[in-house]
N, C-alpha and C positions, 0 to 999 in steps of 0.2 A: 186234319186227319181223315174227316169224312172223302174230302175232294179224292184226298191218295188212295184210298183206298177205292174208291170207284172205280178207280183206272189201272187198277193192278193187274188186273184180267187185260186189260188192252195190252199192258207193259211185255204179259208173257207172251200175249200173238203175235206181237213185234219180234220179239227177241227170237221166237222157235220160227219165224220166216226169214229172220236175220240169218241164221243158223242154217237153214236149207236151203238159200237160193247163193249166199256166201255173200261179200262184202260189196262186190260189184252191184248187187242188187236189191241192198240194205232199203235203200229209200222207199223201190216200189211195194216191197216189204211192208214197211212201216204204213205204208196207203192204204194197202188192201187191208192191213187187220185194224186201222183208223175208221175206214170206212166201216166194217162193219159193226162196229160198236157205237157209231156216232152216226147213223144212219147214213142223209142224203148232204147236213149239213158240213161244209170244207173251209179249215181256215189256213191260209198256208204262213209259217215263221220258220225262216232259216233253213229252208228247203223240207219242210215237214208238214204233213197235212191230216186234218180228222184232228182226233185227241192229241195225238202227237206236237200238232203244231198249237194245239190252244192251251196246253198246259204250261202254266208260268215256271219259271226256273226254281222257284222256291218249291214249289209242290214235286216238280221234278224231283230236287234234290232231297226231300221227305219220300219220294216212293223207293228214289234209288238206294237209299240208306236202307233198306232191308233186304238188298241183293245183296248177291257172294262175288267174289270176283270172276268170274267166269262170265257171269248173267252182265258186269256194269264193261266188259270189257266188247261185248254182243253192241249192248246198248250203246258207247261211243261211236260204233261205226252205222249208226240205223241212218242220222241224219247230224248237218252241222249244229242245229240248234242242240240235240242230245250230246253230242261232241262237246259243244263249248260248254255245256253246265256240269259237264264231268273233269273239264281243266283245270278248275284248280285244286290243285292236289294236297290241299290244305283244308278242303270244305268238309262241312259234317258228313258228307258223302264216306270221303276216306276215312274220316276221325273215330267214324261208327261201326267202318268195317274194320280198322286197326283194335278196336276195344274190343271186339269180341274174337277176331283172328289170333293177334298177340298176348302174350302171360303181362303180369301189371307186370313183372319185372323186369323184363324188355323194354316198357314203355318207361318205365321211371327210374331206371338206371341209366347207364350212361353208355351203356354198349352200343345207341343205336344215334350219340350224342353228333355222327358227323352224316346225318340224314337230316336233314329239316320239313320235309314235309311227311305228311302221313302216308302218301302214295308212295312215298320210298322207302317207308319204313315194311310196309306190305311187300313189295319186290324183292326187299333185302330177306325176308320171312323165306318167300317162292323159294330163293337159290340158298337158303343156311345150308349146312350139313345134313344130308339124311339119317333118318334114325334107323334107314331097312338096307343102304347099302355101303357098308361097315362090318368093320369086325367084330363078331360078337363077345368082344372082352371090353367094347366102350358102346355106351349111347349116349345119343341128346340130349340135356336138362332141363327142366321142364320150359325153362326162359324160350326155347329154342332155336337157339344158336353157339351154345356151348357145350364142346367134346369132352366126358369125362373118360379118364379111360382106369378102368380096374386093376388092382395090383395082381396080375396074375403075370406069375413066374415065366422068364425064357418066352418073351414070346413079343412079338412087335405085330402094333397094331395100327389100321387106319381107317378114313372115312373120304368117303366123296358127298361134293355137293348133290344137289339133287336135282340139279340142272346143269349140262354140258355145253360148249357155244363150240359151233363150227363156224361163225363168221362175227363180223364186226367186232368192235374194241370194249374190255370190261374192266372194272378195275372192284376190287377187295380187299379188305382189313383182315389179316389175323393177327391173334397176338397168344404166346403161352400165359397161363395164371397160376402155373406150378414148375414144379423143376425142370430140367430139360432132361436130365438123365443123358445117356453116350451118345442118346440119335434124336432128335428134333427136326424133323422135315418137312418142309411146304413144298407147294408148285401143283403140276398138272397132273393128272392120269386119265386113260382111255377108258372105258366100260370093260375093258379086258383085264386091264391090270388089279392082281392081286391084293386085298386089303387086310390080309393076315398070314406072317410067315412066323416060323418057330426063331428065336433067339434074337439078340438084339444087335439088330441090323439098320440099315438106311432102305426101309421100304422103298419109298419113292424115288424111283433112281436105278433099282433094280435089275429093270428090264429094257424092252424098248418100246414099252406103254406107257412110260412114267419119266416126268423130269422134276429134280425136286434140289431144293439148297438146302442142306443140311445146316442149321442154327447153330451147334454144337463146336463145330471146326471149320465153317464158311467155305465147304466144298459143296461144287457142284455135281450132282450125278446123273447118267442118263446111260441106261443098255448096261448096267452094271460096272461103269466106268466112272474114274472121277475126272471131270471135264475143266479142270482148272480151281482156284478161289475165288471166291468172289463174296466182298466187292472186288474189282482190281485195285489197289491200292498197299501200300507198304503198311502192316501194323491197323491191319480194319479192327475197326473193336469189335466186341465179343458184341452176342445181344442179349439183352437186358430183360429180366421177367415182366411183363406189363408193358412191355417198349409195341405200339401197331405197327404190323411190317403189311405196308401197300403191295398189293400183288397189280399189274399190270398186264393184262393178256391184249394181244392187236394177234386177229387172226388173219385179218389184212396183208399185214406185212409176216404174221406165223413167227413172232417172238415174246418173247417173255422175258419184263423187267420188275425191278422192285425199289422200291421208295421206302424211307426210312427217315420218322419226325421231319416230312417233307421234303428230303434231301435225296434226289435223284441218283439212285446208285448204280444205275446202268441198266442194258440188255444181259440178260443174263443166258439165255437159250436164243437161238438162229433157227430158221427151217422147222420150223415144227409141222410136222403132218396137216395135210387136208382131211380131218377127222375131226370127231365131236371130243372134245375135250374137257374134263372136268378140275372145278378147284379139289385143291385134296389137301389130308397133311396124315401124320404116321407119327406115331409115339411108342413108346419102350417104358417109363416112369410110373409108377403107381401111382394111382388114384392124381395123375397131374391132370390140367384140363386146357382146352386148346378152343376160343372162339374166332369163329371165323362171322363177317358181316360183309354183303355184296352191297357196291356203291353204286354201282352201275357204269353209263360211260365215265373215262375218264376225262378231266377238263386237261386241254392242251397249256403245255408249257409247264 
């Protein structure tokens, strides 16, 4: 305890030169504020020098255990030895920022049972559901990742995550944990699209902000339009309360598909706009509740 904490003070000069000179010049970074807390004496491990490079991965992994994400995320990129003592995404590192980030009941329920390490369990936290941009007839649970929405009359309601992707491939869990009532919608929306209209409708789908597959009767909507059923298939079954429906976003290729108890149920949207795009979903139901959990990429095949 004594060692880590000596070095705390070196840890922040690191991190606020990390921060101002950017990642390309993390290292020299890390030199200059080594050096001055370590005088003239220089050790170099894994391209790290001064304090940086003499602190053992174990004392590491005790200072970094009392950063936020933000600060361990600075610190991955200072040097390769700080990189690899932040790799495994299992170590008391993440274990000590998921305990105080996460409610016990995220951690010890099951909602977060298809994440295995702690560093995914935090990322799945970043992108849950916002609790500020949403309709004000539902918020987030204390767990942090469950939509409650309020029985209030005539009026459908929804939420975005709290992060949007404009590129690369992501994949996420919702599932309802209450009734579905006439409209039950997942999918995408833009920062523009609407999260509260009067009566009960297919939010998501509405306009041309939003693509969404309604649960209820397996259409799909986009621009106000129903854009076919889906699955394709003769006699799709209904979905099930508690059933995880995988969302797939590739903004790569700008489509959007969905998996169901593992079983690939197609591309469901083509062409989806060069724009930042968010998970979303929209409910009508009193007091039902809707969790969504980000998995991050998805593994091929």
């Amino acid at each position: 305890m004594s060692i880590a904490c000596r070095h705390i003070s070196s840890l922040s000069q690191i991190m606020s030169g990390a921060a101002a000179v950017g990642a390309s010049s993390c290292i020299g970074a890390a030199a200059a504020a080594s050096c001055s807390s370590a005088g003239s004496s220089y050790v170099t491990v894994g391209g790290c020098t001064g304090v940086a490079g003499r602190l053992p991965g174990r004392v590491l992994e005790h200072v970094f255990s009392y950063l936020d994400l933000p600060d361990l995320m600075q610190c991955s990129l200072v040097c390769w030895h700080w990189n690899t003592t932040l790799a495994d995404e299992n170590s008391e590192v993440w274990r000590s920022l998921c305990a105080r980030s996460l409610s016990e009941e995220a951690l010890r329920s099951d909602i977060l049972c298809n994440l295995p390490t702690y560093k995914g369990k935090l990322k799945s936290y970043q992108h849950a559901l916002s609790t500020h941009d949403c309709s004000r007839n539902v918020y987030v649970k204390k767990n942090g990742f469950t939509l409650h929405r309020n029985p209030i009359a005539q009026s459908t309601d929804g939420a975005r995550a709290k992060i949007g992707f404009s590129e690369g491939r992501h994949a996420w869990e919702i599932w309802w944990e209450g009734p579905l009532g006439t409209v039950a919608v997942i999918g995408l929306a833009t920062k523009r699209a609407n999260m509260q209209c009067q009566g009960y409708v297919a939010l998501l789908g509405s306009d041309d902000q939003s693509w969404g597959w309604n649960l209820v009767d397996n259409n799909l909507l986009h621009n106000g339009q129903v854009n076919g059923n889906f699955p394709q298939c003769n006699n799709a079954p209904k979905y099930q309360i508690g059933e995880r429906i995988r969302v797939i976003l590739d903004m790569d290729d700008k489509t959007l598909a969905f998996e169901r108890g593992f079983e690939f149920l197609g591309v469901a949207f083509r062409g989806l706009p060069k724009a930042c795009l968010f998970p979303a979903v929209s409910a009508v139901y009193g007091n039902t509740e809707v969790t969504m959990v980000y998995l991050g990429k998805p593994l091929d095949g």
